[in-house]
C-alpha positions, -999 to 999 in steps of 0.1 A, spaced: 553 -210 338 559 -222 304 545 -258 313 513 -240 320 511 -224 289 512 -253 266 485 -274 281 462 -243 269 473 -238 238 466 -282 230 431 -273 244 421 -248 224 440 -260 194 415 -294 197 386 -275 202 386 -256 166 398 -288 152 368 -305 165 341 -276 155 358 -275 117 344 -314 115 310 -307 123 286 -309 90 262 -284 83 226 -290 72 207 -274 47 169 -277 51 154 -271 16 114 -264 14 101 -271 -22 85 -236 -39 51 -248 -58 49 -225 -87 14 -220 -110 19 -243 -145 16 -220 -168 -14 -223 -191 -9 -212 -230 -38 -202 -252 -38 -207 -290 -42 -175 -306 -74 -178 -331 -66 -189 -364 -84 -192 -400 -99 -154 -392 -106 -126 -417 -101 -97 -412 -126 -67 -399 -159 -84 -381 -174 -117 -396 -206 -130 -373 -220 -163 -378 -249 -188 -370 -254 -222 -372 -282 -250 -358 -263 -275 -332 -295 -292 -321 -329 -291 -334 -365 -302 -319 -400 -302 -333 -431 -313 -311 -463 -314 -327 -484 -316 -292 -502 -291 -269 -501 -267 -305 -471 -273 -315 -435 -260 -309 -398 -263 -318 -366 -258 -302 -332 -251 -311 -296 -245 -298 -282 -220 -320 -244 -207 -316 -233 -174 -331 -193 -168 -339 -174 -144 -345 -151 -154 -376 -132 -119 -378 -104 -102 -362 -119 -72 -347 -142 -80 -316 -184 -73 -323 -210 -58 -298 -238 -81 -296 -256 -57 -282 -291 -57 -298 -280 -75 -325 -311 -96 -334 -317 -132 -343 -352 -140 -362 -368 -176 -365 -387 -180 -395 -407 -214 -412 -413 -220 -447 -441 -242 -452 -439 -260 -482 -477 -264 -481 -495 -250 -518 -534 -250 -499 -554 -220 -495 -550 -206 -461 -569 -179 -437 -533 -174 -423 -510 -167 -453 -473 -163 -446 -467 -126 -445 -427 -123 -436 -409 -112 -465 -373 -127 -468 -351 -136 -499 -383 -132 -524 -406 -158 -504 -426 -153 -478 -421 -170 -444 -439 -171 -406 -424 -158 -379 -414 -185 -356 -392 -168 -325 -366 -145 -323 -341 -129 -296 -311 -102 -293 -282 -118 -286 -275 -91 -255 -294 -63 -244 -270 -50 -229 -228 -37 -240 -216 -74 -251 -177 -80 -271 -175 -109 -290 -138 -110 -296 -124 -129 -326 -130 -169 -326 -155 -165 -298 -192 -179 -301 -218 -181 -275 -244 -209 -273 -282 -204 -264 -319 -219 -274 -345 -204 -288 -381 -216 -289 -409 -209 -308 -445 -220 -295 -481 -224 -307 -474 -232 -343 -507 -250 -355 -524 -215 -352 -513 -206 -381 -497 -240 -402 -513 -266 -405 -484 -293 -405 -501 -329 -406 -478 -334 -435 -452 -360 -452 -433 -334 -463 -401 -312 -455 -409 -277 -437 -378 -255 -437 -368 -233 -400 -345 -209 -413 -325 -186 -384 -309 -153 -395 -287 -131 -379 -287 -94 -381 -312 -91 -405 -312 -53 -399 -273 -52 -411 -262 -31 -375 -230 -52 -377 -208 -40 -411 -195 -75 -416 -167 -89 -446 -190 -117 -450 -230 -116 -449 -235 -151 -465 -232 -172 -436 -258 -150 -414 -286 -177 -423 -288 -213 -417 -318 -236 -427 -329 -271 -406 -351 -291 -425 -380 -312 -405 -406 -331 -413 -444 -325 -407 -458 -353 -388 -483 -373 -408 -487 -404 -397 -463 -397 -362 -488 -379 -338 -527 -392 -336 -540 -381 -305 -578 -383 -300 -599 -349 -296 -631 -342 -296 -649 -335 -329 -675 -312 -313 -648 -283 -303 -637 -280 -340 -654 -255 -362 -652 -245 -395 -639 -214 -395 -623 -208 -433 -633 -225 -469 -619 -222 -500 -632 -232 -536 -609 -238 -565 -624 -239 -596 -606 -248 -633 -624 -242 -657 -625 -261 -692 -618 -245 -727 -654 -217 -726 -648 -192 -700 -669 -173 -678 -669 -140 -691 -666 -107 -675 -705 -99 -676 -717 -129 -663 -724 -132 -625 -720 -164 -599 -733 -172 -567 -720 -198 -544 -730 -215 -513 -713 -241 -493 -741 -262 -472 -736 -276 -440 -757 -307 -451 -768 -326 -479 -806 -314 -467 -816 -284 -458 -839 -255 -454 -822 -239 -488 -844 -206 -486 -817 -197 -453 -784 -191 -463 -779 -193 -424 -746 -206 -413 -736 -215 -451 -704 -205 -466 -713 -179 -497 -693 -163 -520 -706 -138 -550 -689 -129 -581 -706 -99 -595 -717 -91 -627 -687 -70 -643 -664 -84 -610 -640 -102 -630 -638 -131 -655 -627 -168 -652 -601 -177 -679 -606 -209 -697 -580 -240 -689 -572 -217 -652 -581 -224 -619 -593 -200 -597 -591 -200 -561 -619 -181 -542 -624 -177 -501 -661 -184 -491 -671 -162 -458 -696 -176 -435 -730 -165 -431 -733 -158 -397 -768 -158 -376 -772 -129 -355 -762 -149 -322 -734 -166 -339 -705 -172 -315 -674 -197 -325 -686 -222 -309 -716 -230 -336 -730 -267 -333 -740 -259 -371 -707 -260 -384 -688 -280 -356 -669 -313 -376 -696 -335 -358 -724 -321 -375 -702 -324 -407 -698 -364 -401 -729 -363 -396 -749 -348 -424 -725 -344 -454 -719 -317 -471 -730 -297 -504 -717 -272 -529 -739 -254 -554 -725 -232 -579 -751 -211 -598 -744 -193 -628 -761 -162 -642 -746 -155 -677 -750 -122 -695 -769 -139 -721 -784 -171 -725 -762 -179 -746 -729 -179 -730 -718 -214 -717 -691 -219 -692 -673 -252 -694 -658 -261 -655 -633 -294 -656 -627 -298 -619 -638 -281 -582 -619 -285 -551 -631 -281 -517 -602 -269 -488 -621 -267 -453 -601 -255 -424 -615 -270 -389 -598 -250 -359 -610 -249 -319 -624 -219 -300 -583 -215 -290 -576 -210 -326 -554 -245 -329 -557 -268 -360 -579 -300 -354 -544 -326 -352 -555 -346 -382 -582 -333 -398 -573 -295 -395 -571 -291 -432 -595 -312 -455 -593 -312 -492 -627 -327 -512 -620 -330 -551 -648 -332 -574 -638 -341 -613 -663 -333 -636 -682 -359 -658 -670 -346 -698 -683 -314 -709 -703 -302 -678 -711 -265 -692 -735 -239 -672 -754 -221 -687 -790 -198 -690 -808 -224 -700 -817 -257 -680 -781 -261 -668 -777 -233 -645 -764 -249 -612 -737 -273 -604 -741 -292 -569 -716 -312 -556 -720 -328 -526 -700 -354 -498 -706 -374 -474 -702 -379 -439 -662 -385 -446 -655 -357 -468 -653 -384 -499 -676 -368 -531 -707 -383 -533 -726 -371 -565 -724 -344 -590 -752 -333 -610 -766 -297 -629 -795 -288 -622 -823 -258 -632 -838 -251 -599 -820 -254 -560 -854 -269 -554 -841 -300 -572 -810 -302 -545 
């Protein structure tokens, strides 16, 4: 019996000897986690709300009328987050430009008057701009030569402002304006139009006169002729303009400036082949001042006239380069009107707006 018993107990004895060699194996499977991402917290901030604008790119085309285009980007600069919501941005040009216009600028801002030229709300809709945010967009403004006339060397100014209403109580209002200089573009853009679909539709006369005024009583008449001949007994498609007697004097060593509206026949439609710049190169032009002084006595002494003739298309746009045309005429010394033989001034240019005589005469037979 007991030799039985011992053969059993070796057995088991090698088994859990055996089993307490064996290796276990641990399989590990790798966890990816997320990277975490940390933001820096806005910095250089004031406090309350603070919006901003400023010009990152800036484009003016002169063709097909004209437009411009620029990417704007407002920021907010405070610490307290801004509803954009109907908060408006307004484009506005400053044209540099001193010549008498039909088509003044009429936008008040900052004591000088401006065009309009585009303008957008940065949401219409509930928008937060939270501190040290900005949003980018573009704003364009089209059709400019209907109402500047920029064949020009010189700087024009597009001026953006933000919030020119004042919704947004801000700790800083100075930078809610930025200004982009660019240049008109003389001498850049020539394309070739047709003369015939230009008219002119506005003229202007500046006069300075000399050291004897034109007094208060004394009355003027004044006709801008289509031609340097002409059937003078129709005032028929000429520019006129009449100073009354008692309208208003004409200080000596001052220059006047004085619109001239056109005479218009009965059929007259835009499109008048009287006053189209063709018929201008053609036949010339004349001005013819007469003066009728209170008494024969008074003399009025005039040192220089200029001429501004604006030539525009039945669309309303600017002829490219000869929208705007200036004709200076610089008196011989001592050229005085009066009531006796000198009692008109004629002035007259030729087929390329250049003067071409000056002379006083008694009669407009004498022309």
């Amino acid at each position: 019996m007991k030799k039985s018993i011992f053969p059993a107990l070796f057995g088991m004895a090698w088994v859990m000897n055996s089993f307490s060699q064996i290796r276990i194996m641990e399989r590990t499977t790798p966890i990816k986690m997320s990277p975490t991402t940390t933001t820096a917290a806005p910095t250089n901030l004031v406090q309350g709300k603070d919006l901003s604008v400023s010009i990152k790119s800036f484009q003016y085309d002169p063709a097909n009328g004209g437009s411009l285009t620029a990417t704007y980007v407002v920021r907010n600069n405070g610490t307290e987050p801004v509803d954009v919501n109907n908060i408006s941005l307004q484009g506005y040009i400053e044209n540099v430009s001193t010549l008498p216009t039909m088509t003044p600028a009429d936008y008040p801002l900052n004591g000088k008057n401006y065009y309009a030229a585009g303008g957008t709300s940065l949401a219409t809709f509930s928008t937060l701009l939270k501190g040290g945010e900005q949003i980018e967009r573009v704003i364009r403004c089209f059709d400019l030569s209907k109402r500047m006339y920029l064949n020009t060397a010189s700087n024009c100014n597009y001026v953006l402002v933000l919030d020119n209403d004042n919704k947004v109580n801000e700790a800083n209002e100075s930078n809610n304006m930025v200004t982009q200089p660019f240049r008109g573009y003389a001498g850049q853009y020539q394309p070739t139009v047709n003369p015939n679909l230009y008219y002119l539709t506005g003229a202007f006369l500046k006069i300075k006169t000399g050291s004897d005024s034109k007094e208060m009583e004394s009355a003027v008449n004044i006709r801008l002729i289509p031609s340097t001949i002409k059937n003078l007994n129709d005032v028929t498609n000429e520019f006129v303009k009449t100073i009354a007697k008692n309208e208003k004097p004409l200080f000596s060593n001052l220059t006047e400036t004085l619109m001239l509206l056109l005479n218009r026949p009965s059929t007259y439609t835009l499109q008048n082949p009287a006053t189209n710049l063709t018929s201008f190169s053609l036949n010339g032009l004349g001005l013819v001042i007469e003066y009728k002084p209170n008494l024969f006595t008074d003399a009025w002494k005039i040192d220089q006239v200029e001429v501004v003739l604006h030539f525009k298309d039945a669309n309303d746009y600017y002829h490219p380069t000869q929208g705007v045309i200036t004709i200076p005429f610089t008196m011989p010394a001592n050229t005085f009107l009066d009531g006796f033989a000198k009692r008109m001034l004629v002035c007259k240019a030729d087929g390329n707006f250049n003067p071409a005589s000056i002379k006083i005469i008694e009669r407009i037979s004498a022309y």
